[in-house]
N, C-alpha and C positions, 0 to 999 in steps of 0.2 A: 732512851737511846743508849747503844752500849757500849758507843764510843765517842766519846765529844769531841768534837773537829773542830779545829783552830784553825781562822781565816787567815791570812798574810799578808802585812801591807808589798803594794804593790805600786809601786813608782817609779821612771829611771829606766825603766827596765833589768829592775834590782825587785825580787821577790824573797821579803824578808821576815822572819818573826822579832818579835819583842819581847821582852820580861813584861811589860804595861799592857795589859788586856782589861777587857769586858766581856763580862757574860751576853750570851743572846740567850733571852728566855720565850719560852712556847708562853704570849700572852694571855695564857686562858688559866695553867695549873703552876705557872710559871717555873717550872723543870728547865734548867740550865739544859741549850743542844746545842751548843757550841761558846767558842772565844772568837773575839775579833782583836787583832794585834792593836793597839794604840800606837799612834806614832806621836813623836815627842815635837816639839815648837821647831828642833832642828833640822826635824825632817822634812817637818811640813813646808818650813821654807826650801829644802832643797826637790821638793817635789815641784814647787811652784819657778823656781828657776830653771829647772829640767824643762818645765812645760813650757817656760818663756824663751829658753834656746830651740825647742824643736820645731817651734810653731813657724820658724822661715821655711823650713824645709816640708814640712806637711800644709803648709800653703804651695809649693812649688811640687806638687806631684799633680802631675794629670786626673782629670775625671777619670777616665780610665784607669788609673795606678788606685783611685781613691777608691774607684765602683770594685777591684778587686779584692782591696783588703777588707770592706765590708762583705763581699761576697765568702770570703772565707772566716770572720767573723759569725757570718750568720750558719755556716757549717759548723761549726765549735756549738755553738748556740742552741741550734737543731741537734746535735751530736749526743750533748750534756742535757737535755731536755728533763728528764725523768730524774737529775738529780737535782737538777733547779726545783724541779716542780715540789721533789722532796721537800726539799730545805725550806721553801716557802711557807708548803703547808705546816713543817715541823711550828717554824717561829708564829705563824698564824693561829697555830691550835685548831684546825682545820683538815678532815680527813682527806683524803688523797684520792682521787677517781682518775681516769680515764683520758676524759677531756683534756688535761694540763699536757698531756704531752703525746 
């Protein structure tokens, strides 16, 4: 891979890196293809307070408001296909066809 990609934590609706990472290795030759940010004990508690204040409000949106953001969700989803399917097969050690996306 001939640029390792660093994933970011993502919380809060704060998209952030860390100095504390982890390798992702391809399971098979184990080749580093990327970093995953670590989040620290401090974050993780304020990821789980973010989540516990939002949860009134994303309880109080409509079927409808909810059927939307999944709908455009799943556009992003469909969108980014072919780099998921990448990333997958990379960490998997699994060659890449077709079918995945």
């Amino acid at each position: 891979m001939a640029t390792k990609r660093v994933f970011p934590l993502i919380y809060g609706g704060l998209i952030k890196q860390t100095e504390a990472r982890v390798n992702v290795l391809n399971k098979f030759n184990q080749e580093v293809i990327g970093e995953v940010c670590l989040a620290s004990r401090a974050e993780i508690k304020q990821a789980f307070e973010d989540a516990h204040k939002a949860a009134p409000l994303v309880a109080s949106l409509s079927s409808h408001h909810r059927a939307q953001i999944l709908t455009h969700l799943h556009s992003l989803i469909t969108k980014n296909s072919k780099e998921f399917a990448e990333i997958l097969c990379l960490e998997a050690g699994k060659p890449i066809n077709g079918k995945f996306y």
